[in-house]
C-alpha positions as CSV (number, residue, x, y, z in Angstrom):
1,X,0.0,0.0,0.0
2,X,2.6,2.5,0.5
3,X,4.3,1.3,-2.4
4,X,1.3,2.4,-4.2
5,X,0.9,5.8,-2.3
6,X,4.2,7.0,-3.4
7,X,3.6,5.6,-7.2
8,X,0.1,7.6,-6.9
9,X,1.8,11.0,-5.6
10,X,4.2,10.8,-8.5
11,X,1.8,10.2,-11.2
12,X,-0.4,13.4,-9.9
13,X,2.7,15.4,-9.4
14,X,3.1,14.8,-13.4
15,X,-0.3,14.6,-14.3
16,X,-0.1,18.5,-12.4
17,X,3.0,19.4,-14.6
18,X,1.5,18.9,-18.0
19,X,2.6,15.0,-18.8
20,X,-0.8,13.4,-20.4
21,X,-1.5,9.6,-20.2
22,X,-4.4,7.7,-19.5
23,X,-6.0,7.4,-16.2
24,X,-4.2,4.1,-14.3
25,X,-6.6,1.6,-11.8
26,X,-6.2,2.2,-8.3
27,X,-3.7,-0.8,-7.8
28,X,-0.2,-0.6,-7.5
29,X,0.1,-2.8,-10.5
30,X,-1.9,-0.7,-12.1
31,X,0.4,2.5,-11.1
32,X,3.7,0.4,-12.1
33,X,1.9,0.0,-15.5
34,X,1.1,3.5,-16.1
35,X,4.5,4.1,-15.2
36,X,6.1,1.5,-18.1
37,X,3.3,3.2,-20.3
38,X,5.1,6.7,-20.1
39,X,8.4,5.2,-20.2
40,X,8.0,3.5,-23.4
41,X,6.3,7.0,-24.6
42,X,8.9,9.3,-23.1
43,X,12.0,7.6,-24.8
44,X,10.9,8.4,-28.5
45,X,9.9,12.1,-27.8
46,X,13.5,12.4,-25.8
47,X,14.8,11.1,-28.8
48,X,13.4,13.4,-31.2
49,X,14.4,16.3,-28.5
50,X,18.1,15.3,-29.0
51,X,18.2,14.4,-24.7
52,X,20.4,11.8,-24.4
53,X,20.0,8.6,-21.9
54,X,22.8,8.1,-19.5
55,X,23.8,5.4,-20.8
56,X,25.0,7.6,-23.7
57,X,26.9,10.6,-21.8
58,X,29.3,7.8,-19.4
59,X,32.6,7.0,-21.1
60,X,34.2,3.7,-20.7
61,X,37.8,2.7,-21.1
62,X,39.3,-0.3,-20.5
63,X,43.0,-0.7,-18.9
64,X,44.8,-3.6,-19.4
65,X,47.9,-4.1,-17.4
66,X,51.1,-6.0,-18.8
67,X,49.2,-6.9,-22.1
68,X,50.4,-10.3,-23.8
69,X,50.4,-10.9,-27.3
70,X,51.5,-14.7,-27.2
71,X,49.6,-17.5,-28.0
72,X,48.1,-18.6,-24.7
73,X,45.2,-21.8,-23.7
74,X,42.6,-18.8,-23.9
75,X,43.0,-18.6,-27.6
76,X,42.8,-22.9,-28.1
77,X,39.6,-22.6,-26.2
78,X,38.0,-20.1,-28.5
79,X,39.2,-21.7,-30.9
80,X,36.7,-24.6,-29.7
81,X,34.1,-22.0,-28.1
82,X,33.7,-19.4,-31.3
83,X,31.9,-22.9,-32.9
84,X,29.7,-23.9,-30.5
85,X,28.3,-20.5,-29.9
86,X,27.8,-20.6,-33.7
87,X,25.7,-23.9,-33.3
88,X,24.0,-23.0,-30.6
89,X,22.9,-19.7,-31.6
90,X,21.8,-21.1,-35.3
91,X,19.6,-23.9,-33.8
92,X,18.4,-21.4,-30.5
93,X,18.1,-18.1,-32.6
94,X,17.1,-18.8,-35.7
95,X,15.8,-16.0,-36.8
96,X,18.9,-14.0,-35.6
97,X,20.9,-16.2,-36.3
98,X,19.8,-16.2,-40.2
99,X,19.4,-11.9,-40.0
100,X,23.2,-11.4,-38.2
101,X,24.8,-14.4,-39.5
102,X,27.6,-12.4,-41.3
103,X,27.6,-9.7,-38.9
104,X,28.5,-11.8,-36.4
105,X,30.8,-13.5,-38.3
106,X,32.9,-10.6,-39.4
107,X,32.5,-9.9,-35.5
108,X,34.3,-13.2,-34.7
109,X,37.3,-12.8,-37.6
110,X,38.0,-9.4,-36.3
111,X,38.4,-10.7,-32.5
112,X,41.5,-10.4,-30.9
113,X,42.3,-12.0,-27.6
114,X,44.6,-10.4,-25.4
115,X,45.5,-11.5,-21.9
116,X,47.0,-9.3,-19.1
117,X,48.2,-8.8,-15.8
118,X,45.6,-6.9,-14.5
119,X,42.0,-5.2,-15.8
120,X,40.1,-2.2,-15.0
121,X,36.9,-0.8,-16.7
122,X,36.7,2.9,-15.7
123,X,33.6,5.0,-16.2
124,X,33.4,8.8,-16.0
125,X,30.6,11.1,-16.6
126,X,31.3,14.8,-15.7
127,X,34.4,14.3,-13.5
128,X,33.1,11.2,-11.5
129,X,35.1,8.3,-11.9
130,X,34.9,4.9,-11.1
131,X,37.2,2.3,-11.8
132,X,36.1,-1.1,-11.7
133,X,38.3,-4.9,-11.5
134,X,36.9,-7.0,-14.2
135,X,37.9,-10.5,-14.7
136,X,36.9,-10.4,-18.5
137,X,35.4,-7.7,-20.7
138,X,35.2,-6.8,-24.1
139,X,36.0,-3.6,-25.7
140,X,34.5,-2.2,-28.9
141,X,33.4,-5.7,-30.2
142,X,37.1,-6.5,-31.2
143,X,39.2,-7.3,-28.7
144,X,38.8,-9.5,-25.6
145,X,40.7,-8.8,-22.6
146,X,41.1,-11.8,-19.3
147,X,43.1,-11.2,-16.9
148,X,45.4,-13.5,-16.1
149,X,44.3,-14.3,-12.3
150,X,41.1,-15.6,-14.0
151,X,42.7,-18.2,-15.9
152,X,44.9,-19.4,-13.6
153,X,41.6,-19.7,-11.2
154,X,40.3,-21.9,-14.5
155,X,37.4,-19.6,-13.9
156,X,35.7,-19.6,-17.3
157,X,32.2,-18.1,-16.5
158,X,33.0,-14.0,-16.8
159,X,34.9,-15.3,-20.3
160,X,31.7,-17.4,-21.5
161,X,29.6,-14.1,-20.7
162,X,31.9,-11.9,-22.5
163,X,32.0,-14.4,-25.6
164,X,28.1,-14.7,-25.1
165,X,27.4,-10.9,-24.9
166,X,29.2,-10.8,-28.7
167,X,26.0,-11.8,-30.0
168,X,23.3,-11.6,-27.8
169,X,22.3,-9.4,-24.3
170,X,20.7,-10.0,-21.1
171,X,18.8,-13.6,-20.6
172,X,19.7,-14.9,-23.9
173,X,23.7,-14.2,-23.4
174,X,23.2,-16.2,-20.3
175,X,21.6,-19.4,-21.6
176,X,24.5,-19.2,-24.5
177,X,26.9,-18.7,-21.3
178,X,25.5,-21.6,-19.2
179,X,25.4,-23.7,-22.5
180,X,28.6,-22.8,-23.5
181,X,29.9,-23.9,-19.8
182,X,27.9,-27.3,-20.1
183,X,30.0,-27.9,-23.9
184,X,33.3,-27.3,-21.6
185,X,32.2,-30.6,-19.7
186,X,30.8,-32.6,-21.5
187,X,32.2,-31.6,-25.0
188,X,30.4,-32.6,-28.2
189,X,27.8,-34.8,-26.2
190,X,25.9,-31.9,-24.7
191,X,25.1,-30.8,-28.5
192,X,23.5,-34.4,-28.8
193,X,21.5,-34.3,-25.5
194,X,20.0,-31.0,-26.5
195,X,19.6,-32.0,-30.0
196,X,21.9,-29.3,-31.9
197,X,22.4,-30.2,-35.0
198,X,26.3,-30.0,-36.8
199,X,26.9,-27.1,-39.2
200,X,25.6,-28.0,-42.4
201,X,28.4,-28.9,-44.8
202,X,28.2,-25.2,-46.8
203,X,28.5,-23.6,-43.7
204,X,32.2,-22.3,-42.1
205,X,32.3,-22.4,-38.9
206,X,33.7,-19.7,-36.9
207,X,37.3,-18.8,-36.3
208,X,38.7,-15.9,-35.0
């Protein structure tokens, strides 16, 4: 109930400021749905404004520490990962799959894997800065940076979500992570379980 109070004060406070939208039920489900209703309405007119989301105004640059350029286990795995993503995603996400196929391709020849002492993601917006330890991470699409501590730990998961989030975002890059994970087990045989068919015959299969 209170929940809803506050959601009910804000929606008259912008109702009294101008902002038109229909009249929500007296629920707070119904208050959190008027609330998505103008969100989904506000972005396009910001957009035509020229206002800018956050997202857009925070710089990040990535720091790698003592970067190696020698052949190291992390590129023999994607050499072996870089496939089964592509199986995975043609028999999962079709219709991506078939719409980004040589997107994602030229993606995966352009990728670069670099490993390094040490890695920091630092964000900044209007002075502020915060620097944050990442085990993997991904910079412009091209190159792939792990720090070294994580593969020493053999801890593969922040690399499987860094390959994942190549292609896909969000819930999807983490069923392609967790499936990717499962392949590192149990190899070829988890492609069989889960009925993944090979790459047809006229199809490359990735390398980077």
């Amino acid at each position: 109930e209170e929940h809803g109070a506050f959601l009910a004060a804000r929606l008259e406070a912008m109702r009294s400021s101008g902002v038109v939208f229909d009249a929500p039920s007296t629920t707070p489900d119904g208050f959190a749905s008027a609330f998505s209703a103008l969100a989904g309405s506000v972005r396009p007119l910001l957009a035509r404004l020229g206002v800018r989301p956050l997202s857009e105004l925070v710089m990040t640059k990535t720091y790698p520490d003592g970067v190696t350029f020698s052949r190291h286990k992390l590129h023999d795995e994607l050499a072996v990962l870089l496939p089964r993503a592509q199986r995975w995603l043609r028999h999962e996400e079709q219709g991506l799959y078939v719409a980004r196929r040589d997107a994602w391709g030229a993606t995966v020849r352009g990728l670069r894997a670099r490993v390094c002492d040490a890695l920091e993601v630092v964000h900044s917006i209007a002075g502020a800065v915060v620097r944050v330890p990442k085990p993997a991470f991904v910079r412009d699409g091209e190159e792939l940076f792990v720090a070294r501590e994580t593969l020493a730990d053999e801890d593969w998961e922040p690399v499987l979500r860094a390959v994942a989030e190549l292609f896909v975002s969000g819930k999807r890059a983490t069923r392609l992570a967790d499936f990717l994970a499962m392949t590192m087990t149990y190899g070829d045989r988890h492609f069989e379980r889960k009925r993944i068919e090979p790459l047809p015959p006229d199809e490359a299969p990735w390398r980077a």
